[in-house]
BAKEDO-536274 format. One record per residue: residue number from 1; residue in one letter; x, y, z of N, C-alpha, C, O in turn. Coordinates in nm, 2 decimals. Layout:
   ketor   segu     n_xx     n_yy     n_zz    ca_xx    ca_yy    ca_zz     c_xx     c_yy     c_zz     o_xx     o_yy     o_zz
     NUM      a        X        Y        Z        X        Y        Z        X        Y        Z        X        Y        Z
...
***
This chain:
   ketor   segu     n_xx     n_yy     n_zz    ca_xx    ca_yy    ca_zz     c_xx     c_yy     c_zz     o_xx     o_yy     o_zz
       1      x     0.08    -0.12     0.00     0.00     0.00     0.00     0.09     0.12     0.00     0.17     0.13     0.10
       2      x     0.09     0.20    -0.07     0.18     0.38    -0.10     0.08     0.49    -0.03    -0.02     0.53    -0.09
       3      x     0.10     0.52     0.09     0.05     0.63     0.17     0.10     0.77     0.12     0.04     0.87     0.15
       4      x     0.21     0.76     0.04     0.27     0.92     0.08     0.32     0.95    -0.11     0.43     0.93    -0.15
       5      x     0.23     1.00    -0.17     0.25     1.07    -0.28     0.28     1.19    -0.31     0.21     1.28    -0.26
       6      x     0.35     1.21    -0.35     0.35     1.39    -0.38     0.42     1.46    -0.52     0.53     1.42    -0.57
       7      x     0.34     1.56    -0.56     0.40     1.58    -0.70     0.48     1.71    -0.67     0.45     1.77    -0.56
       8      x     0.55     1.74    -0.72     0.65     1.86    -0.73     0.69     1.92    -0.90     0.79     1.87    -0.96
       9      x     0.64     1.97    -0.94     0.69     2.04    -1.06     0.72     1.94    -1.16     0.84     1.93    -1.19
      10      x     0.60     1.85    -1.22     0.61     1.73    -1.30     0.70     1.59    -1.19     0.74     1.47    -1.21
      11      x     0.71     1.64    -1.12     0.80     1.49    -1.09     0.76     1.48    -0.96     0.77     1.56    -0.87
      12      x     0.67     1.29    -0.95     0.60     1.21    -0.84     0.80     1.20    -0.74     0.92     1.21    -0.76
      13      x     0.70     1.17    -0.66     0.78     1.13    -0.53     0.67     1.04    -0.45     0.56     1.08    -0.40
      14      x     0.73     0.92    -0.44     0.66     0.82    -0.37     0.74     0.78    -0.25     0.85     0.72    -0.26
      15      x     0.66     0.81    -0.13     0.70     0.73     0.02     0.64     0.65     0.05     0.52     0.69     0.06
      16      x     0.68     0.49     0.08     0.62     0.40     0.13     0.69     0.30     0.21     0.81     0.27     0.17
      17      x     0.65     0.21     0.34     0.56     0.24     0.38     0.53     0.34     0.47     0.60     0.30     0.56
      18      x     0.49     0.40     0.49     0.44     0.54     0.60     0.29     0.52     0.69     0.18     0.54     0.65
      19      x     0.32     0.48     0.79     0.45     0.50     0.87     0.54     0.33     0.85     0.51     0.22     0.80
      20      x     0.63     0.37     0.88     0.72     0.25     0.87     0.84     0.20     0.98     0.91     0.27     1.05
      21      x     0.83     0.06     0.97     0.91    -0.04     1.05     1.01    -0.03     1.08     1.06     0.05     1.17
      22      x     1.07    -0.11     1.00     1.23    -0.13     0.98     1.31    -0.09     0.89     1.43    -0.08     0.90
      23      x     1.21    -0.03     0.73     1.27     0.06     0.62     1.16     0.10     0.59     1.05     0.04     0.63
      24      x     1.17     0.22     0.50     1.09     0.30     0.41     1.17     0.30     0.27     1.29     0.28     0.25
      25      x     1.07     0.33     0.17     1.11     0.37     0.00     1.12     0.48    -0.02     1.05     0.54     0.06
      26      x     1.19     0.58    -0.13     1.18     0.70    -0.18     1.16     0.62    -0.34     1.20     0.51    -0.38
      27      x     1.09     0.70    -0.40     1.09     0.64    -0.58     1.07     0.78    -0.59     1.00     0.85    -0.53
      28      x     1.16     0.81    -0.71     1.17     0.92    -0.75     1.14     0.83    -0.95     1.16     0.72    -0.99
      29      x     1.07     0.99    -1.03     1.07     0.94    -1.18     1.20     0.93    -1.25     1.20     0.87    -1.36
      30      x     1.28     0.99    -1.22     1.43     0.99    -1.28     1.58     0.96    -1.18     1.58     0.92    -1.07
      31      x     1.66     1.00    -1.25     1.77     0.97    -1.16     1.83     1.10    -1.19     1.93     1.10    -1.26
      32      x     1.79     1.19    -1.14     1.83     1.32    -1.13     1.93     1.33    -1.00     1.90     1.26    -0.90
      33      x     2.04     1.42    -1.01     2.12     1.43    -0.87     2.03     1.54    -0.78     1.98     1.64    -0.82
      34      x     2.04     1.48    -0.64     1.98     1.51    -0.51     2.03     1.52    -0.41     2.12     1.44    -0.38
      35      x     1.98     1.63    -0.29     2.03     1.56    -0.13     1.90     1.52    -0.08     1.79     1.54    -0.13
      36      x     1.94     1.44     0.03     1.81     1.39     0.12     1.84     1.38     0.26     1.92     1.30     0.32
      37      x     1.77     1.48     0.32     1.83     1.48     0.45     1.69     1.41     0.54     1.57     1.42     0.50
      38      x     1.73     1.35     0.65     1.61     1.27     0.72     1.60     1.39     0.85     1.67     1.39     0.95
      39      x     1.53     1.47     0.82     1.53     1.55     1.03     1.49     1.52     1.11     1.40     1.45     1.07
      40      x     1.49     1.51     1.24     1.37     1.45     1.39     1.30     1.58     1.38     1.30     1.68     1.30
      41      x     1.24     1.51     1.51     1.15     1.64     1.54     1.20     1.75     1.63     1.13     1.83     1.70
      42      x     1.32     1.76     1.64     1.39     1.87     1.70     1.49     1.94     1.60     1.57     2.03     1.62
      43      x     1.45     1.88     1.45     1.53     1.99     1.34     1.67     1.91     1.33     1.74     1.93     1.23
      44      x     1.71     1.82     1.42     1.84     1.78     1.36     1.84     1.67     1.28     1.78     1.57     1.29
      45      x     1.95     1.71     1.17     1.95     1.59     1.06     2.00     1.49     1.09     2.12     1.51     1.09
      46      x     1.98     1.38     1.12     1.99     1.25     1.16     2.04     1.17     1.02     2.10     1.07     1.05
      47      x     2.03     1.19     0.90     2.11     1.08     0.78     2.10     1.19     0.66     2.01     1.27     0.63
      48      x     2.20     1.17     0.62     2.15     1.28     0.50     2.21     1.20     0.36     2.30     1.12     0.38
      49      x     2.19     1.21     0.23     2.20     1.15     0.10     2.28     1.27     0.04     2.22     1.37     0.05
      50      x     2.39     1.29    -0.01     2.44     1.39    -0.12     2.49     1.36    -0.18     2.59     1.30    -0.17
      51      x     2.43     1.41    -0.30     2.45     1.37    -0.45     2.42     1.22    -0.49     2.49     1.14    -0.55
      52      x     2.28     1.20    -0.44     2.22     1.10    -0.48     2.17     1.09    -0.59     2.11     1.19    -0.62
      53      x     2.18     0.98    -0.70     2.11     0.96    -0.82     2.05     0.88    -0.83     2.02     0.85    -0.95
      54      x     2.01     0.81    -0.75     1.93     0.73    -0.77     1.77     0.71    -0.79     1.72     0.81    -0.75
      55      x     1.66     0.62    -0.86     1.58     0.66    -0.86     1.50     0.58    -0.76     1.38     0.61    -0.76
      56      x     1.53     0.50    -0.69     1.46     0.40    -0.57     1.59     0.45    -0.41     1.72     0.43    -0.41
      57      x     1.52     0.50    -0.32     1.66     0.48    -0.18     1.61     0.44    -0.05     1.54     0.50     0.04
      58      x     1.65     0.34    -0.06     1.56     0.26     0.07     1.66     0.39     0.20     1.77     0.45     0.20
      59      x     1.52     0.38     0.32     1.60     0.40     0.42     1.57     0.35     0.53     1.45     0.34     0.58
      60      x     1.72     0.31     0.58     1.68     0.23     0.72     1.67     0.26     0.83     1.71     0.38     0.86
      61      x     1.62     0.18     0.93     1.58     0.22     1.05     1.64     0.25     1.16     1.61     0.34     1.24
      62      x     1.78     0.15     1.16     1.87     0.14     1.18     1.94     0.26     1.29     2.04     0.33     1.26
      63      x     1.88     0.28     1.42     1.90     0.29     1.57     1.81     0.44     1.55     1.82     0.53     1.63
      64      x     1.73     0.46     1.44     1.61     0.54     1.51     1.52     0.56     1.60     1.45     0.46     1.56
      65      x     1.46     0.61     1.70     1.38     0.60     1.75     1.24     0.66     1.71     1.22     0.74     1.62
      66      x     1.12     0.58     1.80     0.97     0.63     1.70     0.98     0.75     1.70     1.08     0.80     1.76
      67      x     0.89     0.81     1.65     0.85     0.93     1.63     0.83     0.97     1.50     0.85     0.88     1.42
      68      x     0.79     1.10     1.45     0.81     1.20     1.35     0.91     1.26     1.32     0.97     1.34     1.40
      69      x     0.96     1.23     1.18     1.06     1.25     1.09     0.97     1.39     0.97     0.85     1.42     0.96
      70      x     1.08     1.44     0.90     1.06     1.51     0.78     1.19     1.44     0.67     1.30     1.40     0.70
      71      x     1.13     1.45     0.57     1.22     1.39     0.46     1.26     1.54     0.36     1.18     1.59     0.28
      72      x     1.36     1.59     0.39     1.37     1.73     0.24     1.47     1.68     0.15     1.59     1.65     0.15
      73      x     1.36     1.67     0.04     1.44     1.63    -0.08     1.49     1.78    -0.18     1.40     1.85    -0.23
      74      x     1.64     1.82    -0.19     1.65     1.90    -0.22     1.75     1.92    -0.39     1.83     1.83    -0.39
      75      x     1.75     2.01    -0.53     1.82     1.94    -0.60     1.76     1.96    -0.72     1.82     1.97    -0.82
      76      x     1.64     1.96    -0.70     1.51     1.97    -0.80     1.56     2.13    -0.78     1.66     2.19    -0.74
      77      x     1.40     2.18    -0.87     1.37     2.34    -0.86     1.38     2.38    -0.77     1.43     2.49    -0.76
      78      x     1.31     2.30    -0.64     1.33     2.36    -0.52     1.31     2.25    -0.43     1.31     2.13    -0.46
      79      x     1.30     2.32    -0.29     1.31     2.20    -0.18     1.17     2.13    -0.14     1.08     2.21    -0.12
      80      x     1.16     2.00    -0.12     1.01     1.93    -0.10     1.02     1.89     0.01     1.12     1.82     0.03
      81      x     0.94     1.91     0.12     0.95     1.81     0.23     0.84     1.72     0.24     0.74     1.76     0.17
      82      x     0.82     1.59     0.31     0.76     1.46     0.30     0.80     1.46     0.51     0.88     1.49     0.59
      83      x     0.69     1.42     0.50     0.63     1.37     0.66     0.68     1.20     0.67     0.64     1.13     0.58
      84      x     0.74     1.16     0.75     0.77     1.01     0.76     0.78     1.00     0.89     0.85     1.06     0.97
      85      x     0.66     0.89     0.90     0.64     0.84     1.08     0.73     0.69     1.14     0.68     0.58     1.10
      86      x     0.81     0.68     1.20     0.85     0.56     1.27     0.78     0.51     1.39     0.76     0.58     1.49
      87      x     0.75     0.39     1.37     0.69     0.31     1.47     0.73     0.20     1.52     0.66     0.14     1.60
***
């Protein structure tokens, strides 16, 4: 099931699953270069991606704790952020 869709200036961004376990997906439509930074909820970046090209980036869960995350995918025209819940 894909909870988390979002369009940005022709180009889908898919997050799934949301909320999520043990990993989540990013699918991007191309493999354009990117950053991706993961934030908590106190603003600090906890994993960040630079100069990603990829068009699939799993992310793991790997000594997170639950809560609410922001995903900013930045790289494109401008910066997108995405809500990602750990459970």
């Amino acid at each position: 099931m894909i909870v988390g869709i979002s369009e940005l200036e022709s180009e889908t961004i898919l997050l799934y699953p949301n909320p999520m376990t043990d990993r989540a997906y990013l699918e991007f439509e191309d493999s354009s270069t990117r950053t991706i930074r993961l934030v908590d909820s106190m603003g600090k970046v906890v994993r960040i991606w630079e100069n990603n090209s990829t068009q699939r980036l799993e992310v793991k869960r790997e000594g997170l704790a639950n809560g609410n995350y922001i995903i900013q995918v930045s790289g494109m025209k401008q910066e997108f952020n995405l809500k990602l819940v750990l459970n």
